[in-house]
C-alpha positions in Angstrom: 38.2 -3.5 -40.9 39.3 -2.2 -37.9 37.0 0.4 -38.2 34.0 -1.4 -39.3 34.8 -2.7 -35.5 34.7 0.3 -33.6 31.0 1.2 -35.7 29.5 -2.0 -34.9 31.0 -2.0 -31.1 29.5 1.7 -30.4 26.2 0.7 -32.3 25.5 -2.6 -30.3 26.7 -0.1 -27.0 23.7 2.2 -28.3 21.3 -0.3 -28.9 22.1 -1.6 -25.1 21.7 1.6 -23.3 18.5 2.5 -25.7 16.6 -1.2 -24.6 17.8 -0.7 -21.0 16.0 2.9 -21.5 13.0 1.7 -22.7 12.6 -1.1 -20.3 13.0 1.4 -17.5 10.7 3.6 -18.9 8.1 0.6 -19.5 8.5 -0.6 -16.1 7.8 2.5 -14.6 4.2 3.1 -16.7 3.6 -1.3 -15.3 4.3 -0.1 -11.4 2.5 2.9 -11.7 -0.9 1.6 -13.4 -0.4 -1.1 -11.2 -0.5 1.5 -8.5 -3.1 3.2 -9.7 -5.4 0.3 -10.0 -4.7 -0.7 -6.7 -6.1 2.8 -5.4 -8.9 2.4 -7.6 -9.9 -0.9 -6.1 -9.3 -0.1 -2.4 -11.7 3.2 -3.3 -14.4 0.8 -4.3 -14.0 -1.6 -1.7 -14.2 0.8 1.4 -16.8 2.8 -0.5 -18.6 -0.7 -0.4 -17.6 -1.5 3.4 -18.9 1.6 4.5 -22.5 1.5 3.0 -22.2 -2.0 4.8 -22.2 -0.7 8.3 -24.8 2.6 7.4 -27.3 -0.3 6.8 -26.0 -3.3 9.8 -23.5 -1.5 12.0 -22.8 -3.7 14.9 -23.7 -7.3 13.4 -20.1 -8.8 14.3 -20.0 -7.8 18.0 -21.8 -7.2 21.4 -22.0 -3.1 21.9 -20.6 -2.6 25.7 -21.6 0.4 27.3 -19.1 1.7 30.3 -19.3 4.7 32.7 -15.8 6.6 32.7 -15.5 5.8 36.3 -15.8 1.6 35.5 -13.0 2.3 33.1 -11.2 4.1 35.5 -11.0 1.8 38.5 -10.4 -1.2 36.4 -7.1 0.6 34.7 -5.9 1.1 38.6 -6.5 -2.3 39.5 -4.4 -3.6 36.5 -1.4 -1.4 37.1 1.0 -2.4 39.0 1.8 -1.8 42.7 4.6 0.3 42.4 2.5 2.6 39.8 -0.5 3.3 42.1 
């Protein structure tokens, strides 16, 4: 009997580290499909976004056209005084 024990014991040990296994293994193939479809569907959507703005490129905003030297004085009038 005693050894009957020892059989079962090391067969249910098996069967544990066999399901623990296969789970592992399965949730590895779910992450990485999931993965992969995310890739998929950011591909499509930028491919989308970008024909958007070929066809309407500035609809959201107001296009503001500066001279380098605009740029320039308004960065020194910003900084402080110890900076200038």
């Amino acid at each position: 009997m005693q050894k009957l024990y020892q059989i079962l014991g090391s067969i249910i040990i098996l069967l544990i580290i066999v399901t623990t296994v296969i789970f592992s293994f399965g949730f590895i193939v779910v992450v990485a499909a999931l993965v992969s479809l995310l890739g998929v569907y950011r591909y499509f959507v930028m491919k989308k976004r970008s024909r958007e703005f070929k066809t309407r490129p500035y609809v959201h905003g107001e296009i503001i056209d500066l001279h380098a030297q605009v740029i320039d004085e308004t960065i020194q009038a910003r900084k402080p005084d110890e900076f200038k």
